[in-house]
C-alpha positions as CSV (number, residue, x, y, z in Angstrom):
1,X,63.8,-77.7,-64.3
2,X,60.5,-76.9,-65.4
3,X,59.5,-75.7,-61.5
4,X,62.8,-73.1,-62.1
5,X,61.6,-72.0,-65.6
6,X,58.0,-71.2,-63.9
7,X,59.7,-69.0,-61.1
8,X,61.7,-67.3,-63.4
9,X,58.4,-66.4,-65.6
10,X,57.0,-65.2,-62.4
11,X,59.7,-63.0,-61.4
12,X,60.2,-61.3,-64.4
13,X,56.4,-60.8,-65.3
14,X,56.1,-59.5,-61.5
15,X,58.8,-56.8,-62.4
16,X,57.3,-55.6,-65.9
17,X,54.1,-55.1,-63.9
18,X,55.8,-53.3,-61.2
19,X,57.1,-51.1,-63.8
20,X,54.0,-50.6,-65.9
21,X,52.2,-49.4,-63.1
22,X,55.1,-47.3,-61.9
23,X,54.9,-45.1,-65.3
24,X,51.7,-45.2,-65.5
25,X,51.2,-43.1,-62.0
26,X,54.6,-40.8,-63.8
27,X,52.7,-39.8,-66.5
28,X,49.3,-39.3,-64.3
29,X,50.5,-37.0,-62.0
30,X,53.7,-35.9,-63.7
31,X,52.0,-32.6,-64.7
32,X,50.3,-31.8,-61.6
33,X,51.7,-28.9,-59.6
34,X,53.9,-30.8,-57.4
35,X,57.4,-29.9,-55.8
36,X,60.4,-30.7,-57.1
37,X,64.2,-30.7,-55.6
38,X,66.5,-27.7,-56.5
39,X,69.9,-27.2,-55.7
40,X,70.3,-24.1,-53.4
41,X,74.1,-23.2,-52.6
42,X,74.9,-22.0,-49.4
43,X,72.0,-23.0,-47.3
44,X,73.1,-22.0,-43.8
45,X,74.1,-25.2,-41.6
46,X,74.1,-24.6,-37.3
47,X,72.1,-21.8,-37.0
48,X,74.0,-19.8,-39.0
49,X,72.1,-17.8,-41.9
50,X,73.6,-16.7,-45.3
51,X,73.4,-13.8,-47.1
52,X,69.7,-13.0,-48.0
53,X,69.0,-11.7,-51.8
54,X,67.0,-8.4,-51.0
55,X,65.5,-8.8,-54.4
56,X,63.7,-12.6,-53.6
57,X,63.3,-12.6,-49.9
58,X,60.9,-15.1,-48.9
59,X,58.8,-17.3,-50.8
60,X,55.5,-18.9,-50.2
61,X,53.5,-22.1,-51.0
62,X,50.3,-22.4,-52.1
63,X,49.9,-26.4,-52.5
64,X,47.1,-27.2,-50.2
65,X,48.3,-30.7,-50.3
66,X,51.8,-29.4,-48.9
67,X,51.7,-29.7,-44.9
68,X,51.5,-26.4,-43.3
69,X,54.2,-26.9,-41.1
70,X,56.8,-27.7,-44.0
71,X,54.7,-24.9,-45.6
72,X,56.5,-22.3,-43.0
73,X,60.2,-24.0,-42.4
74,X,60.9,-24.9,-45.6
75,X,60.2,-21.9,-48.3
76,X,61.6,-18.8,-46.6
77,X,65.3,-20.0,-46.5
78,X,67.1,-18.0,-49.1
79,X,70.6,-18.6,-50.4
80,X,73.9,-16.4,-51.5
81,X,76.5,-16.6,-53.9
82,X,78.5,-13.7,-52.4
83,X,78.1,-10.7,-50.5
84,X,78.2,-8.5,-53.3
85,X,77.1,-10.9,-55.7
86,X,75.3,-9.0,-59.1
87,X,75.3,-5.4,-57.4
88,X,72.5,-6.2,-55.8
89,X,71.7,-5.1,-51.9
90,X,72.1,-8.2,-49.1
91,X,71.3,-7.4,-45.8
92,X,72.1,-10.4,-44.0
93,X,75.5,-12.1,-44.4
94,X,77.5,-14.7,-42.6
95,X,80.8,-15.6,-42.4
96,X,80.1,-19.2,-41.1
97,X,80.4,-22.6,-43.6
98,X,77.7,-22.7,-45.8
99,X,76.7,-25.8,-47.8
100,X,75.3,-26.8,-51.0
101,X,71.9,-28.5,-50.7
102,X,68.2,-29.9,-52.0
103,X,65.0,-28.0,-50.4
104,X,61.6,-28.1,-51.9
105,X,60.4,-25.2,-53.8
106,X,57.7,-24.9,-55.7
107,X,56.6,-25.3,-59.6
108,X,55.4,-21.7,-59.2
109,X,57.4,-19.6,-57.1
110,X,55.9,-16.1,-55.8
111,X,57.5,-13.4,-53.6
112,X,56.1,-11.5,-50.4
113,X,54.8,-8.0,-51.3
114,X,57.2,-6.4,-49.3
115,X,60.9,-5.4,-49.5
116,X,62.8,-4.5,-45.9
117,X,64.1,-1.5,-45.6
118,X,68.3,-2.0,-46.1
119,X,70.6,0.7,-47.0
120,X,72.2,0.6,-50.4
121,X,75.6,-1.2,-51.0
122,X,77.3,1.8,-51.5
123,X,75.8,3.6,-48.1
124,X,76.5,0.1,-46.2
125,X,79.7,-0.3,-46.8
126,X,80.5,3.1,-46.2
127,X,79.0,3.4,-43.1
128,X,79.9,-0.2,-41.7
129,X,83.2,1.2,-42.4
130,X,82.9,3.5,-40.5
131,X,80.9,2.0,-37.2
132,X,82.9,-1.2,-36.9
133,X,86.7,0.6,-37.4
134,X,88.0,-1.3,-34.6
135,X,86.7,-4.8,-34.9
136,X,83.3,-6.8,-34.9
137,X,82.6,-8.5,-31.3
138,X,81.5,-11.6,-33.7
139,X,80.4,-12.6,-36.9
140,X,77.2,-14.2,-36.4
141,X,74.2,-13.0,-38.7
142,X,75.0,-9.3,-39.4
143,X,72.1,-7.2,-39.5
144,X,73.6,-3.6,-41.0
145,X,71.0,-0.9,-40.7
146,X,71.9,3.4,-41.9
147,X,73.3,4.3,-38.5
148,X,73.8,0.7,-36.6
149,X,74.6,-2.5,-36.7
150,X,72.8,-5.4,-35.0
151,X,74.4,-9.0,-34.9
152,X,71.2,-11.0,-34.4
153,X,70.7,-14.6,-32.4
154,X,68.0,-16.4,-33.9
155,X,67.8,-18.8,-31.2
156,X,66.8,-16.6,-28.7
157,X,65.4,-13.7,-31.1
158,X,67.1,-11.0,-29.5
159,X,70.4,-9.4,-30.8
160,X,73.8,-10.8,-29.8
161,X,75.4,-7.0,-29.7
162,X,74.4,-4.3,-31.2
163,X,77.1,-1.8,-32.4
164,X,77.2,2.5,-32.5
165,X,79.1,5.1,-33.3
166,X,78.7,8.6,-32.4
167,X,80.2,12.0,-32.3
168,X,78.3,15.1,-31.0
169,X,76.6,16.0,-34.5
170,X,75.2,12.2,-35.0
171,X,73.3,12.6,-31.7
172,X,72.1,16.1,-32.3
173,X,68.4,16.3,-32.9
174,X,66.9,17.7,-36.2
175,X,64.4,19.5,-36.8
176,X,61.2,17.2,-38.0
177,X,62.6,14.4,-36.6
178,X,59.8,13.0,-34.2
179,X,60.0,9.7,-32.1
180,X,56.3,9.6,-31.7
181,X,55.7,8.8,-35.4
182,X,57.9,5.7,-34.5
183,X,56.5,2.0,-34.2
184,X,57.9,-1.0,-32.9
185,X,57.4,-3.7,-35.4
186,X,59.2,-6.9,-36.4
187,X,62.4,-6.9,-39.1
188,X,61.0,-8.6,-42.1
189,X,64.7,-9.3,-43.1
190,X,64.6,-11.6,-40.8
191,X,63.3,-15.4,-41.0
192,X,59.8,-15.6,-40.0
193,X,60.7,-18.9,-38.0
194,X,63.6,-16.7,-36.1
195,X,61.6,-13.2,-35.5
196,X,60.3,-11.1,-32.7
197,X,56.5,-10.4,-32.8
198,X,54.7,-7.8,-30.9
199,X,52.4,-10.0,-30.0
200,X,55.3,-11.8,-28.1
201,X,55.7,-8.8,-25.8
202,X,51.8,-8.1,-24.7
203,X,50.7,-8.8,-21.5
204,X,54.5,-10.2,-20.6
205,X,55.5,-7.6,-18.2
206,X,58.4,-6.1,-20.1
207,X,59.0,-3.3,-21.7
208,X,60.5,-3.5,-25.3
209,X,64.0,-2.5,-24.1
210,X,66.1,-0.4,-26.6
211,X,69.9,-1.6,-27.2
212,X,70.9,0.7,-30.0
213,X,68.9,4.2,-28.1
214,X,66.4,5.8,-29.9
215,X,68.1,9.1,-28.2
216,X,71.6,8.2,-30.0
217,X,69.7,8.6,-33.5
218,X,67.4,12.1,-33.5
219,X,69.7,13.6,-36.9
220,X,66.9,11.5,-39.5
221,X,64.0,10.5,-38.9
222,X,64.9,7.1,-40.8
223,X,67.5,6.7,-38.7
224,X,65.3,6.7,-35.3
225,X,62.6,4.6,-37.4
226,X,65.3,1.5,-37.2
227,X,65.8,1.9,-34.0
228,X,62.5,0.6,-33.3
229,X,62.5,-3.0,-35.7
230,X,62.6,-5.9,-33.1
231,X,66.0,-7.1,-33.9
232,X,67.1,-4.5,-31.7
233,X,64.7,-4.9,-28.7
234,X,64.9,-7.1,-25.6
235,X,62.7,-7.9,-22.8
236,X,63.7,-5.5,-19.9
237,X,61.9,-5.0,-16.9
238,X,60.2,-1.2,-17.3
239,X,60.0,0.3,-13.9
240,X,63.6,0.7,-12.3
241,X,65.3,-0.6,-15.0
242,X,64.5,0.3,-18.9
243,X,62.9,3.6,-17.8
244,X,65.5,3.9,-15.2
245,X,69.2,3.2,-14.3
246,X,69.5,1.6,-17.7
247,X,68.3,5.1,-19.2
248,X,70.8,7.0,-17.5
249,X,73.7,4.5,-18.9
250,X,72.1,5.7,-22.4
251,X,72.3,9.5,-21.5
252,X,75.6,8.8,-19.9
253,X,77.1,7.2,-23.4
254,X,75.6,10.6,-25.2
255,X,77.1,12.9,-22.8
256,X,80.5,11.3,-23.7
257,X,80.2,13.3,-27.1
258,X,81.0,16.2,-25.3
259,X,84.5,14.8,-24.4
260,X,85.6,12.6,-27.5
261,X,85.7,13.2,-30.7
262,X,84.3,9.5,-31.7
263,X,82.5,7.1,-29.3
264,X,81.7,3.6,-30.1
265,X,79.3,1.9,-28.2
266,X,78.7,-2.2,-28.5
267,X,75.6,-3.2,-26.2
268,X,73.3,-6.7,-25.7
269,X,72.1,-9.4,-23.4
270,X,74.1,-11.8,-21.6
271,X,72.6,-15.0,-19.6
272,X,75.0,-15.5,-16.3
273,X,74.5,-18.6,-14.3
274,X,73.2,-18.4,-10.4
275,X,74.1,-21.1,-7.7
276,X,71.1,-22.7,-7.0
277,X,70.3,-24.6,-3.6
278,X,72.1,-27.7,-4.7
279,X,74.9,-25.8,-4.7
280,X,75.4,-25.7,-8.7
281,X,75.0,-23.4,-10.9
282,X,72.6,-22.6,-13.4
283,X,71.4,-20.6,-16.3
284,X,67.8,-20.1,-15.9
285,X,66.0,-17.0,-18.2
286,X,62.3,-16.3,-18.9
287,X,61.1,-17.0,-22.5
288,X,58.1,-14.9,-23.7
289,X,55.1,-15.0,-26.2
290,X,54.6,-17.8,-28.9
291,X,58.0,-17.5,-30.9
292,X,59.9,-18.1,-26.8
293,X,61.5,-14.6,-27.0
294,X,64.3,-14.9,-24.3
295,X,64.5,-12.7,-21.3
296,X,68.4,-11.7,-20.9
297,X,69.4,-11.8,-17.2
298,X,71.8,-9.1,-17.7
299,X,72.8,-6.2,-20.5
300,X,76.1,-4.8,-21.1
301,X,77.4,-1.8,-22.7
302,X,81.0,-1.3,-23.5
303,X,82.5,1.8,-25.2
304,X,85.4,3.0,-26.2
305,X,86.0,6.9,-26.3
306,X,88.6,8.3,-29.1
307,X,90.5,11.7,-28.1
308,X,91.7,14.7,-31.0
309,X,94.7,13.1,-30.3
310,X,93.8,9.3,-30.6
311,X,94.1,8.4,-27.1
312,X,91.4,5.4,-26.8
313,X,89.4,4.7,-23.2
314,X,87.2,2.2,-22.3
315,X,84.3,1.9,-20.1
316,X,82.3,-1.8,-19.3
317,X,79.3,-2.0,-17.4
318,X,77.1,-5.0,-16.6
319,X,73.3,-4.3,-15.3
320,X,70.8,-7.0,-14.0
321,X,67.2,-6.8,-15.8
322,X,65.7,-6.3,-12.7
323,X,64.8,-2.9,-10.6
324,X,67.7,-1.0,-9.5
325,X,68.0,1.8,-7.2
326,X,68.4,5.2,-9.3
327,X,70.4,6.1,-6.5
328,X,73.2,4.2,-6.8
329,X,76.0,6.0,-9.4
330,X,76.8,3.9,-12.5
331,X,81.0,3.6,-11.8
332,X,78.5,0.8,-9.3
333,X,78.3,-1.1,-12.3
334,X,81.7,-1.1,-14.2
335,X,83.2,-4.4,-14.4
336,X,86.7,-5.7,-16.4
337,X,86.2,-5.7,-20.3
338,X,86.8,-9.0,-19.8
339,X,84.3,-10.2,-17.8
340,X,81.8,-9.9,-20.0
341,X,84.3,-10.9,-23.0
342,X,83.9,-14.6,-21.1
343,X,80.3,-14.4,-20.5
344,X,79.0,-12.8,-24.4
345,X,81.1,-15.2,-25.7
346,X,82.8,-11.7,-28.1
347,X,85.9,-10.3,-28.4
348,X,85.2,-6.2,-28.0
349,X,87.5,-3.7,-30.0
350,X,89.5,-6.5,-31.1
351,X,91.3,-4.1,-33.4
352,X,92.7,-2.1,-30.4
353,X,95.7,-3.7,-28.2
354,X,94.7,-3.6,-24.5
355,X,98.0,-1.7,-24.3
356,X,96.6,1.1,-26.4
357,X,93.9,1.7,-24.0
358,X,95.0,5.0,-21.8
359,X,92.4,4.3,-18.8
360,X,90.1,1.1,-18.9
361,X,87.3,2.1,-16.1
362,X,88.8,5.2,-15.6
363,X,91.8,3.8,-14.6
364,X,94.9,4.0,-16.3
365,X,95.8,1.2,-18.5
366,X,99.1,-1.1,-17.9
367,X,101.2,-1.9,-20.2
């Protein structure tokens, strides 16, 4: 009995110990600056990124004791409530499941100096309106800038598809508007752990490949500014590609202008597999620079010409990222719509029935 008393003692003066010297380390370093847990809704989940508050991008540590690493990944993410939540301008949105959760944040939160560059919610939804009439290809991590719209893939920080419209006065160019006042540099709207550098393209061998053309927006000089953020630039081979056969595709899609009233162009990467000598296939691309920019095997542009009298036609064309022969006409390139539907992983002009189409490829659609 008296052994049983004795452990009992023991236990419960080991406890009250335990907990003295528990609050006593509380109260010690209860007031330092440390980091706490705050509920953030809608923290994106799969690669998926929510709707960015233009207002409070990114925010930044200054704990010297926090790990660098964690210092990078874990105080940009930003979190929404709604796309047009208080008034206030998002440029990013998503319209995959978000979920409620904890992330570190800081006792003292501070903002980056700068604020990207997003068109106003009026001028956005206007012009969305406007570009994306007849569908979005996907939904994945809308980038909307004044005369284009990029969706971007973070894994591979390059765009999914990038999305146009034009009509002969958008492509007309202004007086004052000059592309040599124009710099590539990367979209601060972006995640710093998800963007394009510069850096990433010296020395690699490629040129920084337009998808949106810089040609297609010459009316403002904002508007041919965009066109030169990373999130809509790709690695393409320069000589007998990007300065080449893909550059007459570009002037192709502007000559269109001439012959429809609206044209809507949707261009990006694609990755196709090749049969290796084992016999199976397999997808095999390039990654460049220290943030592993991906070099897309092929590029597509699909467009969709609207007549005066709204007659729609549809032209697809798939080009390697590799030197072509300037020689060889585009029709070369023209494959089914959906071909590359299968191979992007999009749906294109979803908002148009096939059956609407008058000629796909310059053929005339069936019924």
């Amino acid at each position: 009995m008296a052994n049983k008393k004795l452990k009992n003692i023991i236990i419960i003066g080991t406890v009250a110990t335990t907990a003295f010297v528990a609050g006593s380390y509380y109260n010690k370093f209860s007031n330092l600056p440390t980091f706490k847990l705050a509920n953030k809704p809608g923290l994106p989940i799969f690669g998926t990124v929510a709707v960015a508050n233009s207002d409070n991008y990114y925010q930044i540590y200054e704990s010297g004791n926090f790990p660098e690493m964690l210092k990078e990944s874990a105080g940009y993410s930003q979190c929404h409530e709604n796309i047009s939540s208080q008034g206030k301008t998002q440029p990013w949105f998503s319209l995959f499941q978000t979920v409620n959760a904890a992330y570190p944040v800081p006792s003292d939160e501070k903002e980056l100096a700068y604020t990207p560059n997003v068109p106003s919610e009026s001028e956005k939804e206007g012009r969305i309106a406007e570009i994306m009439k007849y569908g979005f290809p996907g939904m994945d991590n809308i980038r909307p800038f004044k005369n284009f719209i990029v969706s971007y893939d973070r894994r591979n920080r390059v765009a999914h598809w990038v999305f146009e419209h034009l009509t002969a006065d958008s492509i007309k160019e202004k007086d004052g508007v000059d592309r040599s006042k124009c710099v590539f540099k990367p979209d601060e709207a972006i995640h710093p752990l998800f963007r394009a550098d510069n850096t990433d393209y010296r020395k690699s061998g490629y040129d920084r490949g337009h998808l949106a053309a810089a040609g297609n927006h010459k009316s403002e000089q904002e508007h041919i500014t965009e066109t030169f953020y990373l999130s809509n630039i790709a690695p393409q081979v320069g000589k007998g590609f990007n300065r080449d056969s893909w550059n007459r595709l570009e002037k192709y899609v502007r000559k269109l202008t001439k012959f429809y009233t609206n044209v809507y162009c949707c261009t990006g990467p694609i990755y196709l597999p090749r049969r290796e000598a084992d016999g199976k296939l397999y997808v095999k691309y390039e990654v460049i620079g220290k943030n592993h920019v991906a070099v897309p095997t092929h590029f597509f542009k699909v467009i969709v010409g609207e007549t005066k009298d709204g007659r729609f036609e549809m032209e697809s064309y798939v080009m390697g990222n590799e030197p072509i022969n300037n020689e060889i006409p585009l029709e070369h390139f023209q494959v089914p719509p959906n071909t590359i539907e299968k191979a992007a992983g999009l749906l294109f002009f979803d908002n148009i029935s096939r059956n609407k189409l008058s000629k796909i490829n310059g053929r005339l659609s069936e019924d």
